[in-house]
C-alpha positions as a Markdown table, in Angstrom:
| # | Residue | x | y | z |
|---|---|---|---|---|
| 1 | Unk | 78.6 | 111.8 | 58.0 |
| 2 | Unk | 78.8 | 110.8 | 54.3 |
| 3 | Unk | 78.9 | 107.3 | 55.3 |
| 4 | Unk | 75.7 | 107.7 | 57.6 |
| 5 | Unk | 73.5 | 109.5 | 54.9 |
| 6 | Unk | 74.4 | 106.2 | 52.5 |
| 7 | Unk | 71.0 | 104.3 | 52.0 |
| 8 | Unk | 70.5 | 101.3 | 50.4 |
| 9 | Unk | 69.5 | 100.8 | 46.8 |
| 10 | Unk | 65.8 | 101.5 | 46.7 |
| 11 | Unk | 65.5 | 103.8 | 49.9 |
| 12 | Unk | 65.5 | 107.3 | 50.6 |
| 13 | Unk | 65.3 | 110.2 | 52.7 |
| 14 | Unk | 62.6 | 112.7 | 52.4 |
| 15 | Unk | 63.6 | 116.2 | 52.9 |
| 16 | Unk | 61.8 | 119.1 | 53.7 |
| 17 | Unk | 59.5 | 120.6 | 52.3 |
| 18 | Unk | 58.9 | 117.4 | 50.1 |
| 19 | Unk | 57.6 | 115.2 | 53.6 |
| 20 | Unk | 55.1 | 117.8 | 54.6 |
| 21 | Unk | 53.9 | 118.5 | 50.9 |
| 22 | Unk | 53.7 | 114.4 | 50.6 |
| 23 | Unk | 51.7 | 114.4 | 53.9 |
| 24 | Unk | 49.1 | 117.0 | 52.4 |
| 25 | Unk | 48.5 | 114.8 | 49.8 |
| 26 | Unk | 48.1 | 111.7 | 50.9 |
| 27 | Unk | 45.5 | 113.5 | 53.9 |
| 28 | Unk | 43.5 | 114.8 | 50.3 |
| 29 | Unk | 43.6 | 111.3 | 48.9 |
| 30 | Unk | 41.9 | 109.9 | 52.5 |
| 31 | Unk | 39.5 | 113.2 | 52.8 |
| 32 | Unk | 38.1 | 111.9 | 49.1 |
| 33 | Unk | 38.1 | 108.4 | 49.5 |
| 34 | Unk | 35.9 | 109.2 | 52.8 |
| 35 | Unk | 33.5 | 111.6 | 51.5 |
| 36 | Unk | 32.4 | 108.7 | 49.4 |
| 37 | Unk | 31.7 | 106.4 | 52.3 |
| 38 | Unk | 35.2 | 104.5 | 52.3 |
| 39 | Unk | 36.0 | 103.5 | 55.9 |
| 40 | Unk | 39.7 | 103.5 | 56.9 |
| 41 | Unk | 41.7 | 100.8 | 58.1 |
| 42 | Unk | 45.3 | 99.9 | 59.4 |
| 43 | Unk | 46.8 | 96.8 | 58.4 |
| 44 | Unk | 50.5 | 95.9 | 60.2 |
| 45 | Unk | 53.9 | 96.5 | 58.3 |
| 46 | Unk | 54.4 | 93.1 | 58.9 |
| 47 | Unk | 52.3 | 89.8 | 59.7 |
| 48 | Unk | 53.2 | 86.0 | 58.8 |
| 49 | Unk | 54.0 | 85.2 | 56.0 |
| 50 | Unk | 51.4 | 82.3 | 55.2 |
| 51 | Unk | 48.6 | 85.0 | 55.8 |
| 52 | Unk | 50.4 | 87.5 | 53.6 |
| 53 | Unk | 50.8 | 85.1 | 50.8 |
| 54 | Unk | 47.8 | 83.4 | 50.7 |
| 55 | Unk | 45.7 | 83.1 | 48.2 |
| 56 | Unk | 45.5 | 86.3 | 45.6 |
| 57 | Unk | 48.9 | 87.3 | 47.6 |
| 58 | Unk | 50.7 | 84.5 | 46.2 |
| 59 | Unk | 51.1 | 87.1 | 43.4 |
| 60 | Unk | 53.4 | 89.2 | 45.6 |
| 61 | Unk | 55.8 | 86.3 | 47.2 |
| 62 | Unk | 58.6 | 87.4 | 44.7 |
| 63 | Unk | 58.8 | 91.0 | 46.2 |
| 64 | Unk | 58.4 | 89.9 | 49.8 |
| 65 | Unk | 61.2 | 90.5 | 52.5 |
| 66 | Unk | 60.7 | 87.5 | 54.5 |
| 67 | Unk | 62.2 | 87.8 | 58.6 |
| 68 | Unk | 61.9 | 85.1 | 61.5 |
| 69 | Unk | 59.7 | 85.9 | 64.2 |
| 70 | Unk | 61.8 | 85.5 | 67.9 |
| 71 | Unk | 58.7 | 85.2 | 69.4 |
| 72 | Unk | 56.7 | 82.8 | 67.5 |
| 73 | Unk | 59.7 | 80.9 | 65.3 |
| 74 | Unk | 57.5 | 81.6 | 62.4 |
| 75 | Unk | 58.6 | 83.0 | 59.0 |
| 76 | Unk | 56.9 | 86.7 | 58.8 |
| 77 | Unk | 56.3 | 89.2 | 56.1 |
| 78 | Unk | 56.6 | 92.9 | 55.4 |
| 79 | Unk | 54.3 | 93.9 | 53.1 |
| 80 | Unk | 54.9 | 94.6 | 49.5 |
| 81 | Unk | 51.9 | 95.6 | 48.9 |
| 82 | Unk | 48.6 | 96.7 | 51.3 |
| 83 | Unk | 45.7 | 95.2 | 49.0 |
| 84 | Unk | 45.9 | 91.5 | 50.0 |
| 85 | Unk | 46.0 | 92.7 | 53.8 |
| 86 | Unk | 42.7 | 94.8 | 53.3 |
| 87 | Unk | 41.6 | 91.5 | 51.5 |
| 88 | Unk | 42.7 | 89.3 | 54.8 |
| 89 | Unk | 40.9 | 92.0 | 57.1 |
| 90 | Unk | 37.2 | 92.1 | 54.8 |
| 91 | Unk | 37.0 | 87.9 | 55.1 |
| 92 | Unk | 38.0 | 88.3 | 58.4 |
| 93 | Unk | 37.6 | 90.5 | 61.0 |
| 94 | Unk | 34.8 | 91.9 | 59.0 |
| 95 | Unk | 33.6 | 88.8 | 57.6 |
| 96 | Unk | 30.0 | 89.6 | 59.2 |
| 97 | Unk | 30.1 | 93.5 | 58.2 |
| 98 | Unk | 27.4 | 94.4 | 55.5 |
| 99 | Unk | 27.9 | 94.5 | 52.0 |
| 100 | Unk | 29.0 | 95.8 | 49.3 |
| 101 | Unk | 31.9 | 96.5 | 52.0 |
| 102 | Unk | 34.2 | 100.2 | 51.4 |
| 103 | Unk | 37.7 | 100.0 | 52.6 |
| 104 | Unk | 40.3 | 102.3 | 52.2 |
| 105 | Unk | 44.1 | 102.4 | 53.3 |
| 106 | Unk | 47.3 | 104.0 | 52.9 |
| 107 | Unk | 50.9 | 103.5 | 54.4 |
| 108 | Unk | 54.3 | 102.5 | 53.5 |
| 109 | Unk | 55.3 | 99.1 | 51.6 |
| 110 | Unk | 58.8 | 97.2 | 50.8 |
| 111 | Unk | 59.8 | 95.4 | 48.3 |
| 112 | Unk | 62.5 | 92.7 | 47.5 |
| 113 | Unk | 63.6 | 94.9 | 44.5 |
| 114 | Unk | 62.3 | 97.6 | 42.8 |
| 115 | Unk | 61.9 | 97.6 | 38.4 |
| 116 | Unk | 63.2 | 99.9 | 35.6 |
| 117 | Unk | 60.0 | 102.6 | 36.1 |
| 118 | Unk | 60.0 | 102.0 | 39.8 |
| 119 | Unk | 63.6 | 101.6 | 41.0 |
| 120 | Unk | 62.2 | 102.7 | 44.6 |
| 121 | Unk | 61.9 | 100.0 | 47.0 |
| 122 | Unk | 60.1 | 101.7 | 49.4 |
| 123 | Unk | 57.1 | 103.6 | 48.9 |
| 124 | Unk | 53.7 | 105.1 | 50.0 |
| 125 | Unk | 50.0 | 103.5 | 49.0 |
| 126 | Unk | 46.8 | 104.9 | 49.3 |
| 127 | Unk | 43.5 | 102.7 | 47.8 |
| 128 | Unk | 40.2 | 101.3 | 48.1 |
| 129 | Unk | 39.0 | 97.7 | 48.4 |
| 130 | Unk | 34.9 | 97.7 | 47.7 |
| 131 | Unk | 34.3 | 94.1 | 48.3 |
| 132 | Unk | 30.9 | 91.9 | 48.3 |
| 133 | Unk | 29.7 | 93.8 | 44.5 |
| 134 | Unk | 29.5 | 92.4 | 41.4 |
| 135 | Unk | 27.8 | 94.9 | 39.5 |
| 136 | Unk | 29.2 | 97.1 | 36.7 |
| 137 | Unk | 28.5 | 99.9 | 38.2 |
| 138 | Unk | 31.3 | 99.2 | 41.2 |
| 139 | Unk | 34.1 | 99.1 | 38.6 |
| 140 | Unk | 33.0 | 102.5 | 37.5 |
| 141 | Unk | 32.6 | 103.9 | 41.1 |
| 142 | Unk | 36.1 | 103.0 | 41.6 |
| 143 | Unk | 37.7 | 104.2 | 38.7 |
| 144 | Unk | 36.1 | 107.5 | 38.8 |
| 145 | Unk | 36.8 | 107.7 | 42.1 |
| 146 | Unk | 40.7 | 107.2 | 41.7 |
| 147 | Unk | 40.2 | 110.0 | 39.2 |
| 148 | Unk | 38.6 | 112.6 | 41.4 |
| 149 | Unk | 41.1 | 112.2 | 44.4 |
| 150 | Unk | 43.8 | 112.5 | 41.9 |
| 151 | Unk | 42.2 | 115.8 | 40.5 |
| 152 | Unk | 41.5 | 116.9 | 44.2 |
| 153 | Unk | 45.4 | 116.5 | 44.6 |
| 154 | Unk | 46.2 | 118.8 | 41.4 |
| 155 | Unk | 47.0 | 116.0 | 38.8 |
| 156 | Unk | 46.5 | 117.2 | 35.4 |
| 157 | Unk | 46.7 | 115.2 | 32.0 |
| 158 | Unk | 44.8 | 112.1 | 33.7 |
| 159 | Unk | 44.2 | 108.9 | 31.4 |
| 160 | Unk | 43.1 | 105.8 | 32.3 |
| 161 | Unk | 43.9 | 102.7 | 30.5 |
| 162 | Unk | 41.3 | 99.8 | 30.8 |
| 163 | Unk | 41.7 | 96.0 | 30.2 |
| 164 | Unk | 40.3 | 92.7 | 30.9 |
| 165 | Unk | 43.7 | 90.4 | 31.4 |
| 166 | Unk | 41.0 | 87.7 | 31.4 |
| 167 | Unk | 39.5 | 87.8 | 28.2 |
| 168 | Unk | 43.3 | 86.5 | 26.7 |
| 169 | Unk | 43.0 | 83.2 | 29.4 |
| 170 | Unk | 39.6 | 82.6 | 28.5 |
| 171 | Unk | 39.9 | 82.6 | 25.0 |
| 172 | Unk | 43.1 | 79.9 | 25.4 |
| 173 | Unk | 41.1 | 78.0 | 27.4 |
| 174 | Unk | 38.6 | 77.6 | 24.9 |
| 175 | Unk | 40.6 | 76.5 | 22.1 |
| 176 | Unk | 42.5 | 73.7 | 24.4 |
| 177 | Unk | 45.7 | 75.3 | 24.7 |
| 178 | Unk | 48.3 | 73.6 | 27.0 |
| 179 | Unk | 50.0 | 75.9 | 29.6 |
| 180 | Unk | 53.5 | 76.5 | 27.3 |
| 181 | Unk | 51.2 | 77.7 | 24.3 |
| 182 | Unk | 49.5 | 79.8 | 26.7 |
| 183 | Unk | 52.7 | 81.6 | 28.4 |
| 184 | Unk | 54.7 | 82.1 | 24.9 |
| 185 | Unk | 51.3 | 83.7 | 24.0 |
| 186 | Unk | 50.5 | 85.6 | 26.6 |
| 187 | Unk | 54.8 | 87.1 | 26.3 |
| 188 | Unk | 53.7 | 87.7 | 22.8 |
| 189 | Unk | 50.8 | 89.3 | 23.3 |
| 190 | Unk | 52.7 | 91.6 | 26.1 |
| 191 | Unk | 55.4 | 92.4 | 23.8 |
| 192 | Unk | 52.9 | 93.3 | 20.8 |
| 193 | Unk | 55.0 | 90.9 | 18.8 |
| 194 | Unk | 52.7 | 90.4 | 16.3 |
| 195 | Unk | 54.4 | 87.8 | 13.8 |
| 196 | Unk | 54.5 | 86.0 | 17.1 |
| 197 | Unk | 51.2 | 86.2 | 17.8 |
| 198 | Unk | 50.1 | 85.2 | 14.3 |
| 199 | Unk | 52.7 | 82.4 | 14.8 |
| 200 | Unk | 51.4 | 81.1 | 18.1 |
| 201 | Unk | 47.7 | 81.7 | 18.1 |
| 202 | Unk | 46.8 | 78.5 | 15.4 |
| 203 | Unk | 43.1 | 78.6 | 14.4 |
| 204 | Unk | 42.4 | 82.1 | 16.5 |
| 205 | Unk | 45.6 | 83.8 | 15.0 |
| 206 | Unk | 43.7 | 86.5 | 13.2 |
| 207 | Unk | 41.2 | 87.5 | 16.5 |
| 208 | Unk | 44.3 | 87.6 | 18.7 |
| 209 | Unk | 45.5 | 89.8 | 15.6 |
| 210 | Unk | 42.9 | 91.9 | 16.2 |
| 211 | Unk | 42.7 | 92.3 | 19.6 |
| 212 | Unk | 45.8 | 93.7 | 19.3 |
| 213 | Unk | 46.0 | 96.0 | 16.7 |
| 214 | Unk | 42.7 | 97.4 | 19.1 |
| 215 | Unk | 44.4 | 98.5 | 21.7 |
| 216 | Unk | 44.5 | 102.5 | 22.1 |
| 217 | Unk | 42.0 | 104.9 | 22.6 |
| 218 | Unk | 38.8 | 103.2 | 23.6 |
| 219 | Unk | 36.2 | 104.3 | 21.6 |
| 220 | Unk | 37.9 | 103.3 | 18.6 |
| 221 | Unk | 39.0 | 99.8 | 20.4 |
| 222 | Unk | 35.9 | 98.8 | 21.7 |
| 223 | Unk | 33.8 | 99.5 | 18.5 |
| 224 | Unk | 36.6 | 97.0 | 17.2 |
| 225 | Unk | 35.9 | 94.6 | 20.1 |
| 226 | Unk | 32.0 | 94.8 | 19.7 |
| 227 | Unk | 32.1 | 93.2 | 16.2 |
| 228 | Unk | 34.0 | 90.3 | 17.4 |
| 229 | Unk | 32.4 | 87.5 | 17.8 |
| 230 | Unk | 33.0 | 85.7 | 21.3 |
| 231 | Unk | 30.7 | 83.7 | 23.4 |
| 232 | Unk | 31.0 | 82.4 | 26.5 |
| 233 | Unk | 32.9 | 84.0 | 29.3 |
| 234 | Unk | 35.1 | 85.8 | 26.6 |
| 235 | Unk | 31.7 | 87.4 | 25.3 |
| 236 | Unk | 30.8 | 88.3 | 29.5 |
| 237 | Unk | 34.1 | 90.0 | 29.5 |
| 238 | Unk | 34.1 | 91.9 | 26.2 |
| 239 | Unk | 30.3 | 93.2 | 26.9 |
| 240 | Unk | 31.6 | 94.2 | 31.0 |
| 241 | Unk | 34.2 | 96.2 | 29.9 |
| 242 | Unk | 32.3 | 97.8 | 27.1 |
| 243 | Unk | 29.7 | 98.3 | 30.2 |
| 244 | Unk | 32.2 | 99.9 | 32.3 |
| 245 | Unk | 33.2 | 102.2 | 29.7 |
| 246 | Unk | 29.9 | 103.9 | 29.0 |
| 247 | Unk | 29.3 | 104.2 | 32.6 |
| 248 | Unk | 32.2 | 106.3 | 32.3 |
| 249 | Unk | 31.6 | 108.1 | 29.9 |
| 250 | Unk | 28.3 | 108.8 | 31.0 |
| 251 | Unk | 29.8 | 110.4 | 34.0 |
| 252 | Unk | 32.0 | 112.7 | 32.2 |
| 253 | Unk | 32.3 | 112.6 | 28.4 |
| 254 | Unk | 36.0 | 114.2 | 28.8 |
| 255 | Unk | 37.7 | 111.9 | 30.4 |
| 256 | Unk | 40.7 | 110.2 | 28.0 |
| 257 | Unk | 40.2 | 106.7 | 28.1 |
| 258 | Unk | 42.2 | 103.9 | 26.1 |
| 259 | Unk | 41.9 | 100.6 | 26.4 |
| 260 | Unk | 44.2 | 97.4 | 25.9 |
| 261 | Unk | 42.6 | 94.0 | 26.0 |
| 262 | Unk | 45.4 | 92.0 | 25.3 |
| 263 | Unk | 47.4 | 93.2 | 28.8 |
| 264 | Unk | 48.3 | 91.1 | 30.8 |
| 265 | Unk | 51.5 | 92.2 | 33.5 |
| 266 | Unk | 50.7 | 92.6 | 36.8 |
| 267 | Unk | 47.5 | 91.5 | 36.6 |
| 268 | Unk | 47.8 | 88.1 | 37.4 |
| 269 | Unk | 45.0 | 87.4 | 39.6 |
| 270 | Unk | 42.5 | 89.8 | 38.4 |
| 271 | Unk | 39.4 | 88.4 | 37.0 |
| 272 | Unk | 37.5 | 91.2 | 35.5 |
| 273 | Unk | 37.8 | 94.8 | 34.3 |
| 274 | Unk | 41.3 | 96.8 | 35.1 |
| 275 | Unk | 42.5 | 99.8 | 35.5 |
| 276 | Unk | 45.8 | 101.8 | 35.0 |
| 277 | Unk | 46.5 | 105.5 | 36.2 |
| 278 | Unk | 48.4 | 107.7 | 34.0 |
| 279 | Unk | 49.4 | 111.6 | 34.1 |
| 280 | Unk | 50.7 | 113.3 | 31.2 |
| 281 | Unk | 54.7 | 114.0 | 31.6 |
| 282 | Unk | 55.1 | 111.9 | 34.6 |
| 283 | Unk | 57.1 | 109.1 | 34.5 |
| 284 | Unk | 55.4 | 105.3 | 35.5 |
| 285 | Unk | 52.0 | 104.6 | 36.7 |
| 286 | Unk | 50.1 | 106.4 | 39.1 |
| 287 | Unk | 47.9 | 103.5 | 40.5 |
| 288 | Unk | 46.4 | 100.4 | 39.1 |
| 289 | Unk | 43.9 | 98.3 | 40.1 |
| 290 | Unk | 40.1 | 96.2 | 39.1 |
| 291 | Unk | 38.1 | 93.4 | 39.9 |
| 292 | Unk | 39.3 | 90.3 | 41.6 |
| 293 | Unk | 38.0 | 87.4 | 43.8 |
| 294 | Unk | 38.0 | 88.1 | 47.9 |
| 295 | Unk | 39.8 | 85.4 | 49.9 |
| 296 | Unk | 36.1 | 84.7 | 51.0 |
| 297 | Unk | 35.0 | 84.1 | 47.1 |
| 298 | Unk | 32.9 | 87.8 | 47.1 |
| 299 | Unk | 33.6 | 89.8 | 43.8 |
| 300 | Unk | 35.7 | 92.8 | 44.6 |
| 301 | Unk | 37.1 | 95.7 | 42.8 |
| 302 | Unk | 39.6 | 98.4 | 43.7 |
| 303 | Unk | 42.8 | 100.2 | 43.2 |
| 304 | Unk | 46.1 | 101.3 | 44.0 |
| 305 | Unk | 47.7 | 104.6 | 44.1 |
| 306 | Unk | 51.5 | 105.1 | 44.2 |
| 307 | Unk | 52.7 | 108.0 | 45.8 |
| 308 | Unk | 55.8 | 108.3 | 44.5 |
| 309 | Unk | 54.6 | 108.5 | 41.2 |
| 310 | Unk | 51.7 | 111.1 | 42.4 |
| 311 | Unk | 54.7 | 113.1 | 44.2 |
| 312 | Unk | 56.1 | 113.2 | 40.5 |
| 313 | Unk | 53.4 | 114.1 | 38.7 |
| 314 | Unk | 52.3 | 117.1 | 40.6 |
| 315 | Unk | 54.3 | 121.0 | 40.3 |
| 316 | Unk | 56.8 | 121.1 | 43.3 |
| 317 | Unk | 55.8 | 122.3 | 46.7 |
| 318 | Unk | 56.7 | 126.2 | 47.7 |
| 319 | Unk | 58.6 | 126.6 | 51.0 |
| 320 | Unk | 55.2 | 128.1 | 53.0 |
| 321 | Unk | 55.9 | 131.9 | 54.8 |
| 322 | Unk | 57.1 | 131.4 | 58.2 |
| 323 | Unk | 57.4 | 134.7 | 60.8 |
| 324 | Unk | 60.1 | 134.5 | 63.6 |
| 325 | Unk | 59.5 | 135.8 | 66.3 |
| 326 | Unk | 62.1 | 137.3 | 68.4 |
| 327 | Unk | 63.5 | 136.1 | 71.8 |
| 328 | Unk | 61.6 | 138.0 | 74.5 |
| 329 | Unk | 58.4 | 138.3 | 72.1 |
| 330 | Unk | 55.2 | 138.3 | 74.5 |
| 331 | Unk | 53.9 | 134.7 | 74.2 |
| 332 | Unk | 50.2 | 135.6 | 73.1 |
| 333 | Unk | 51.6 | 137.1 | 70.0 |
| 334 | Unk | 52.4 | 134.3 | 68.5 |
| 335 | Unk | 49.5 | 132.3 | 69.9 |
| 336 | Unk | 47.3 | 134.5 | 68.1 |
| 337 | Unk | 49.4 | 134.4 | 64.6 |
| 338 | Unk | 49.2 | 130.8 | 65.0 |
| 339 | Unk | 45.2 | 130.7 | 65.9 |
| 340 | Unk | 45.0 | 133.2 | 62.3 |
| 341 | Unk | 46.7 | 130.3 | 60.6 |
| 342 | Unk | 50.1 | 131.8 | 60.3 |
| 343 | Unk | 53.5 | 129.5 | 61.1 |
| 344 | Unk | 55.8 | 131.3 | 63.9 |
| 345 | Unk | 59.2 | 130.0 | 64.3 |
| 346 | Unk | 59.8 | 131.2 | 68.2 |
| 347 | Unk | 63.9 | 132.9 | 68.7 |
| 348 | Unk | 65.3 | 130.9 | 71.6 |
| 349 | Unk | 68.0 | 133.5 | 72.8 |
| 350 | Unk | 69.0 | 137.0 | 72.1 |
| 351 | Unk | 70.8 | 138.3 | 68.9 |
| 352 | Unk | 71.9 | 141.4 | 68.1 |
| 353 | Unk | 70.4 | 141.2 | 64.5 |
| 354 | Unk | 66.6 | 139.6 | 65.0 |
| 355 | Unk | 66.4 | 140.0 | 61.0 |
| 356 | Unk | 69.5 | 138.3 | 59.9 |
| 357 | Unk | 69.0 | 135.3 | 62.1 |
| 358 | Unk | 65.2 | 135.5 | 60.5 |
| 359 | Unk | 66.6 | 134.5 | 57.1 |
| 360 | Unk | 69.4 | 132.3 | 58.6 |
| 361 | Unk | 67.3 | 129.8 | 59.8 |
| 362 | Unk | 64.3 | 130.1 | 56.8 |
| 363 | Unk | 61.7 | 132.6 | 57.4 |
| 364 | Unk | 60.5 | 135.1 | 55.4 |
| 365 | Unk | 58.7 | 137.3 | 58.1 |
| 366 | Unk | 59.4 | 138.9 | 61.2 |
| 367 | Unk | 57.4 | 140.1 | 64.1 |
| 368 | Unk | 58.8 | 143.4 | 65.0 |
| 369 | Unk | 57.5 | 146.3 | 67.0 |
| 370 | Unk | 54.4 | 145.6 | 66.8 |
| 371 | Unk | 54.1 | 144.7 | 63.2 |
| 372 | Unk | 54.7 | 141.3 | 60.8 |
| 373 | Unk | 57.3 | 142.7 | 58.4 |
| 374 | Unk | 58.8 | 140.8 | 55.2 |
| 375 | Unk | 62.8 | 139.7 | 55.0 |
| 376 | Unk | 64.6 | 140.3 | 52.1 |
């Protein structure tokens, strides 16, 4: 039995009360992504692997589990992630649907490995993909809608962290950079090595110095930011995410917003204004997300939750009450307990103690003459 309940690295069991209680959550997270007009879809655990890895998805080939397909002889993938496959099904099978199109999803991925904050292989997602928008006002609409089905979940302590990976890129490519300037700066810049960055950035070393020493909260970041002086796409970016912010804010002044414009990680083939998901005293991120291009070449923007690191950041579930009811019990009773919300755990053969083999198997009820009694 020992050997059987071995797992491999990365994988898990979930017990109860902790499946039910994730469950309940991820049901919230889809309740509030519809209420805003997000239609649901289903991608497959696992499709080829060309489709998987195509274009934006080429970002995930390194986590992908790769199988043969008997029936086809074609290499297939299982998912690492959902958003590309939301991606794949908008230029697609919804290719004609109006726009701006709202998508949302959730399910299970796998990955190849998992990293020091995530050492969980497998794992839940829940998101939204609103595709065919470029406006400013999209990036906010996601991000404070990531915040409210968090809050709707019980998350406390939320912070987001906004960036525009971008900006960094653009800014290389305008002072004719080759690619191995770029990447040591870009390691620099992720590492907040800043003798490196001062080393490495040549005639922009003092504005890559800055940007820098801006990230943190956003207020004081971006007033940093809005002195600078960029042109070009750099300048587009700066003023988006500056944009974005006060849309925000507009919304609700309290939220705790910080923002790092030198960020790169993970946000390889984002093109716009990001977005990470923290929670005060929980460990990792709780999504991520922003704007991107579509496989079709529409703007899009959106985000991904992890529930693993939601699980985490919320007070642990309480074992609901549960009545037994007794062998021999006249079926309607519990019917009716049931249609007043109650759970009734039915006895399946006599006892000579009905309240002892209650709290045996769990409840904390009992249905006795006539009346719902506690067990102690």
């Amino acid at each position: 039995m020992t050997d059987r309940a071995l797992l491999p690295t990365g994988l898990e069991d979930i017990l109860p009360i902790n499946a039910e209680f994730e469950a309940n959550v991820v049901d919230q997270l889809m309740q509030t992504f519809s209420s805003h007009g997000y239609d649901r879809v289903k991608p497959p655990l696992i499709e080829f692997e060309d489709n998987l890895l195509q274009g934006s998805g080429a970002a995930i080939a390194a986590k992908t589990f790769r199988v043969m397909d008997p029936v086809s002889q074609r290499m297939l993938g299982i998912r690492p992630d959902m958003t590309v496959q939301v991606d794949r099904i908008a230029t697609t099978r919804l290719i004609n649907a109006p726009r701006p199109l709202r998508l949302s999803y959730q399910g299970q991925v796998l990955r190849v490995k998992g990293s020091q904050l995530r050492p969980e292989r497998q794992f839940g997602q829940a998101g939204v993909e609103l595709i065919g928008s470029d406006s400013h006002t999209s990036d906010a609409e996601v991000i404070l809608l990531a915040l409210e089905a968090l809050e709707n979940c019980g998350v406390t302590g939320l912070s987001v962290d906004l960036g525009v990976p971008r900006l960094i890129a653009s800014l290389c490519d305008t002072l004719e950079m080759d690619s191995t300037s770029q990447t040591q700066l870009r390691e620099a810049l992720d590492r907040k090595d800043i003798t490196s960055v001062q080393k490495l950035g040549g005639d922009a070393a003092e504005l890559f110095s800055i940007l820098l020493d801006s990230a943190g909260p956003a207020e004081t970041g971006l007033k940093i930011m809005k002195d600078l002086s960029l042109s070009g796409e750099a300048g587009e970016l700066r003023d988006r995410l500056i944009s974005v912010y006060e849309l925000i804010i507009s919304r609700d002044a309290s939220i705790t917003l910080t923002v790092d414009p030198v960020e790169n990680r993970g946000y390889e083939y984002h093109s716009g204004v990001t977005c990470t998901f923290y929670a005060k005293g929980a460990r990792g991120e709780l999504g991520r997300g922003g704007r991107y291009i579509a496989g079709s070449g529409e703007p899009a923007t959106g985000f991904t939750l992890f529930i693993d690191s939601l699980m985490r950041a919320l007070p642990k579930p309480i074992a609901e009450d549960k009545i037994f009811v007794p062998f021999g019990t006249d079926v309607q009773i519990a019917t009716d307990l049931r249609s007043e919300g109650h759970i009734c755990v039915n006895g399946l053969e006599e006892v000579s103690d009905a309240k002892a083999e209650g709290l045996r198997i769990g409840c904390s009820h009992i249905f006795l003459n006539g009346n719902t009694l506690p067990l102690s």
